[in-house]
N, C-alpha and C positions, 0 to 999 in steps of 0.2 A: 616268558613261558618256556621257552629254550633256545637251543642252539647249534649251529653242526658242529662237530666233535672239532676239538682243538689239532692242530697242526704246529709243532716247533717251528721257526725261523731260526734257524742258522745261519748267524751275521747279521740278525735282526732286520732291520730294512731293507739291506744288500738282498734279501731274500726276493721280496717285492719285485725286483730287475733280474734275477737271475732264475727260473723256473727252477732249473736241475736243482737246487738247494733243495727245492720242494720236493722235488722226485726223489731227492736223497733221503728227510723226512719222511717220507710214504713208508720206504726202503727201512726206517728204521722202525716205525711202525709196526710195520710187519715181519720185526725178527731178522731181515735177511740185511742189513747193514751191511755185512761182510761182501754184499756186490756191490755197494756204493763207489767203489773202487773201478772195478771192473768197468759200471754202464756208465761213468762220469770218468774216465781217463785224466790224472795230471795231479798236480801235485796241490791243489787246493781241496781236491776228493779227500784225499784224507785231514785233511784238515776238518772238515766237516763234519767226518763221521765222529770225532775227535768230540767234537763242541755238542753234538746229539749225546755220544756216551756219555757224557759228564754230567750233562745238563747245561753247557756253560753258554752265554751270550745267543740261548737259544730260545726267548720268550714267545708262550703259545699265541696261536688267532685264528679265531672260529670265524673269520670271515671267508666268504664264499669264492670270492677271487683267487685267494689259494690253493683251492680245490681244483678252480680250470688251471693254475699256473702248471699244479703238481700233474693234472692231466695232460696234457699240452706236454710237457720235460718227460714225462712217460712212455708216449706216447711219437716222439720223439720230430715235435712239429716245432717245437721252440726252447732254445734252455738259456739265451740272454735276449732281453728287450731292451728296444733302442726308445720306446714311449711307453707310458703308462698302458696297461690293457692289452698289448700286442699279443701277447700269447692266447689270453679269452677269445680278443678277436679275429686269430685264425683259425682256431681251434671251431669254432664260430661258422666260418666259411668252409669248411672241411666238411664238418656235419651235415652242410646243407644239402650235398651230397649222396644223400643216402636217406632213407625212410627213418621213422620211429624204428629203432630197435633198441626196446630196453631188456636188462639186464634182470632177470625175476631176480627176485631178495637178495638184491647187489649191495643191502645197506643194513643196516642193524636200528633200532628205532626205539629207544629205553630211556626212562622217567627225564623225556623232554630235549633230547640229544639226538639227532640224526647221524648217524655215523656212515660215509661212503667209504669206507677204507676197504670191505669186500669188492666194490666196485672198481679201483684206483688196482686190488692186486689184479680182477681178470687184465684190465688194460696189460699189464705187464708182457704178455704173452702175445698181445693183440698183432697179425702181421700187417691190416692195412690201416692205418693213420687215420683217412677218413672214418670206416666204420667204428674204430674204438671213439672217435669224436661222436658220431650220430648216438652211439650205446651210452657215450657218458652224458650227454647233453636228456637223451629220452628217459636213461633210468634215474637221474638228478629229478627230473619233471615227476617221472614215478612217485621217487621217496618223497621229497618236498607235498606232492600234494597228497601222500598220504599223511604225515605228519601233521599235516592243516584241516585235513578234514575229521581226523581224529582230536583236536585240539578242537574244535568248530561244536562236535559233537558235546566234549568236555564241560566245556563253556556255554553254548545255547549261542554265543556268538556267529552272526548268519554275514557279516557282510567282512572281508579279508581287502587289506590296502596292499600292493606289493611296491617297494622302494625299494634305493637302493641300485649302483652301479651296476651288478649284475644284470638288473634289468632292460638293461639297452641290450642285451643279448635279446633278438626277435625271436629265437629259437628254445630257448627258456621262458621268455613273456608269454609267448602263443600258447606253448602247448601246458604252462599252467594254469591259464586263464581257461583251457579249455576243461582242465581238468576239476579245474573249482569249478565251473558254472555246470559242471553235467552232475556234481553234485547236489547242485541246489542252491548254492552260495552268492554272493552278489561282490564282484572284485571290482575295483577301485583303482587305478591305475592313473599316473602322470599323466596329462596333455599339453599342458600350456607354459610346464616348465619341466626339466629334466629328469628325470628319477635319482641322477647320483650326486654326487657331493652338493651340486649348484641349486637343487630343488629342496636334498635336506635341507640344508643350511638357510633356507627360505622359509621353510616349516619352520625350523628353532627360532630363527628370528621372531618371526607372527607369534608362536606361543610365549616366547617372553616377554613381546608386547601385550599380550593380551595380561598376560597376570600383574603387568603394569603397573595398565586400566585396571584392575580390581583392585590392587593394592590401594589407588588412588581414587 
């Protein structure tokens, strides 16, 4: 039904471990590349910006995890990780910090695309770490559950599953769950096994057992 707006990887997976790539992408996003230099000092900066002009070895991903990395490297709470999620999850404990403070129309929201890249430029500017963390964690919560409750509407579809790594974020689980159910909605949420990779990958298994059994 959609997706948040694509993000280049520059150096492709390299990207994954390295946040500032992300922060450089945001950076190119928004027209100003030419500070990619500048907020990322050294001589792989330009390399980077190099590979976004081009287009080269820079393939997109509408996954949500690069949204916290590119925040987090913005942000300027982490720009290489030593483990998978490091960045989300300081980013994570920063916010916690601080109250709900979302961002009003920090995001753009057209035929099924979420776009945070209004949100990612205020971070830019942002002088306490924490608060840009509470503002991007509450106004992600914002957009996402308007996006769902307008899709919800669409559809007649009343009851929303949320998966997916992100979700071990308490700070994004909370306060969407809060936001769908004051809707009207009925959410669905992991218990007994993970929300991210270890609980997909449990789901795809059962559903292709299950079509199996039909088959046979």
């Amino acid at each position: 039904m959609g997706h948040l707006a694509e993000l280049p990887l520059p150096g492709g997976d390299r990207a994954a471990r390295e946040p500032w790539r992300l922060g450089a992408a945001v950076l190119h996003r928004l027209d100003r590349a030419a500070g990619i230099d500048t907020r990322y000092p050294g001589p792989a900066a330009a390399v980077v910006r190099q590979l976004l002009a081009k287009d080269l070895n820079a393939p997109p991903t509408s996954s949500a995890g690069r949204w916290f990395d590119a925040a987090a490297s913005l942000l300027g709470v982490r720009q290489t990780c030593a483990f998978e999620g490091q960045a989300a999850m300081e980013l994570e404990a920063l916010a916690a910090h601080f109250g709900p403070v979302a961002a009003e129309d920090a995001w753009s929201l057209a035929d099924g695309v979420l776009d945070p890249l209004p949100l990612l430029a205020r971070l830019l500017d942002e002088t306490d770490p924490a608060r840009g963390a509470a503002r991007f964690h509450a106004t992600l919560v914002a957009g996402i559950g308007r996006w769902v409750i307008i899709a919800a509407r669409d559809t007649g579809i009343q009851r929303v599953v949320l998966g997916g790594g992100c979700f071990l974020n308490t700070i994004l689980g909370n306060g969407l769950r809060r936001v769908l159910t004051d809707a009207g909605l009925t959410v669905l949420e992991a218990s007994r096994v993970p929300p991210n990779d270890g609980g997909l990958s449990l789901g795809q298994a059962y559903v292709a057992l299950a079509r199996l059994l039909e088959e046979n």
